[in-house]
Phi, psi and omega in degrees: 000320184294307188298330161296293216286349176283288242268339178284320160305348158294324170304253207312320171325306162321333184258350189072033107177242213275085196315324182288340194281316186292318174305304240271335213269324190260339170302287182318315184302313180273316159250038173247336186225154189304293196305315158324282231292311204293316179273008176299296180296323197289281144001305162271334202278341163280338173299311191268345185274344190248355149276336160320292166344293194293321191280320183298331186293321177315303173353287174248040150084024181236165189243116182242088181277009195273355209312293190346286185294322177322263210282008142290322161278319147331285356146286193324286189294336143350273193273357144293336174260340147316322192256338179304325208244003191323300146348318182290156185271152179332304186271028119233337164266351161310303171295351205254343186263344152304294172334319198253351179278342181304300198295328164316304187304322181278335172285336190283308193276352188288315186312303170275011139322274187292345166270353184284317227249345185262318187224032169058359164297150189277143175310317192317287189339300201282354192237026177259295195291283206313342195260013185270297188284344185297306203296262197345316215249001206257315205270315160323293191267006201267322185287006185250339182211035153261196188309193152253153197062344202243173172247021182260126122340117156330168185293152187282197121303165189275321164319331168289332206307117172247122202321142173282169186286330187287017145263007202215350207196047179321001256223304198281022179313111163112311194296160177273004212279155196205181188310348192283356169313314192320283193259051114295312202286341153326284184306319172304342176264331164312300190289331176274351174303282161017285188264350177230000163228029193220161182296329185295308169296326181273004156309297170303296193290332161291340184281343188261324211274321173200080155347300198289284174326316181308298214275357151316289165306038170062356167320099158330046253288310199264316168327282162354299206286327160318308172294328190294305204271066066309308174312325178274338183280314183308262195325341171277337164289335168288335193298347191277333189301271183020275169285331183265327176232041200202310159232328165285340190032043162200178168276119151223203163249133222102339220287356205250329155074045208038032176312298205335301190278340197282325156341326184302291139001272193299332191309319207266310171314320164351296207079022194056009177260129187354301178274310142005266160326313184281314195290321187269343162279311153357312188280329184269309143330320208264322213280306181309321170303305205301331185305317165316288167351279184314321209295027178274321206255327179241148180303150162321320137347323186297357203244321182297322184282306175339283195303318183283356162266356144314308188261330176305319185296338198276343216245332208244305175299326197294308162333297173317301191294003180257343188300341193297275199311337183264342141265015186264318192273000000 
């Protein structure tokens, strides 16, 4: 991240002008004020369910580029059933529209699960294709029950709804950010339970780590693999509450704004590990709000080159450092 935000001051330098004046502008905008600080968070919190996504699947060696579509149907079906159902009370439709955006997502990432694990299609391909068809199929059925004139869903119930934060935290007064932050950080404590203390995770982590070995060592191979791209399409179905229950409180289409792939992003800075993931979607939070900020004095790009030099270091340093750390031992 220091070596992205140096190569970026080279940027703004380029442009005429003061890179510490531009950081200090973009810091201040996002953690220098309650309302920054909110949409930093607000910002992140689709960010952390879909690097979670991303990371399980790296876990046991699959590459899941589906979160997009994952959490576009997920999102959908959500807030159709939020608005179906609008009438139940809280201490039943929070958990049953929560239910249903996991199991959509898992059933949508479990597909290219099961062709991976039934006939050898690569996933990368299949969940590339499946966020193609979401949009498509998401935009299909949607043209029978969205508003009129408009690309939205009704309104949820008031029971789905999840509260802002800036009810507990005036400082953060005006941002939308809200409980769905919660069960990120939740969700982050779930996936490390998971992979590092249940047979399932070590399953997952032996399968990515040597697939022939795993399946020496008895590891179902295709089973396994299935199950990992369900699990990651359920988190990746959370990613959509945010927005569907926390602030707009209906569905529409866009409203995701690439998280999906930006998931990726955070996974591999991450390293794919829980807390990994919650420090670079923060980071990645921050860069997007701040960008906003900025964008008087610097092109907007600046923020897309930021991220995209992010992930070449995440991907390029580490290799160095570990070739470092293995002739140091």
């Amino acid at each position: 991240m220091a070596l992205a935000l140096l190569a970026g001051a080279g940027f703004i330098a380029a442009i005429g002008e003061d890179p510490i004046s531009v950081y200090a502008l973009m810091l201040r905008e996002t953690l220098g004020s309650g309302y920054g600080l909110g949409q930093t968070l607000f910002k992140a919190t689709p960010l952390i369910f879909c690097g979670l996504a991303v990371a399980v699947g790296f876990r046991a060696g699959l590459f899941n580029i589906g979160a997009e579509g994952q959490l576009t149907v997920a999102a959908f079906a959500a807030a159709m059933t939020g608005a179906e159902f609008h009438a139940a009370p809280a201490v039943v439709l929070l958990p049953v529209v929560l239910a249903v955006a996991m199991l959509t997502g898992a059933a949508w990432g479990a597909i290219p699960g099961v062709l991976k694990a039934r006939f050898g299609a690569h996933e990368v391909i299949n969940t590339i294709m499946l966020n193609f068809i979401a949009f498509a199929l998401v935009s299909y059925l949607g043209r029978g029950v969205f508003q009129p004139a408009t690309v939205r869903t009704a309104e949820i119930g008031a029971g789905a709804m999840l509260a802002r934060l800036d009810a507990w935290w005036p400082a953060l007064r005006g941002s939308p950010a809200n409980l769905s932050l919660g069960l990120g950080l939740l969700a982050c404590l779930a996936v490390g339970l998971l992979l590092f203390r249940t047979r399932l995770g070590f399953e997952l982590r032996a399968l990515g780590l040597n697939p022939a070995a795993a399946q020496y060592g008895g590891v179902p191979v295709g089973l396994t693999q299935v199950k990992a791209m369900a699990i990651a399409g359920a988190l990746a179905g959370l990613a959509g509450m945010n927005f569907v229950l926390g602030y707009k409180h209906f569905f529409e289409l866009g409203f995701s704004a690439g998280a999906g792939f930006m998931g990726i992003a955070v996974a591999l800075l991450g390293r794919n590990h829980p807390a990994g993931v919650i420090l670079a979607a923060l980071f990645f939070g921050a860069l997007s709000h701040g960008g906003l900020a900025i964008s008087q004095r610097v092109p907007k790009e600046l923020v897309d080159v930021l991220q995209a030099i992010v992930i070449l270091l995440a991907i390029c340093v580490q290799q160095v450092v570990e070739r470092i750390a293995r002739r140091m031992a």
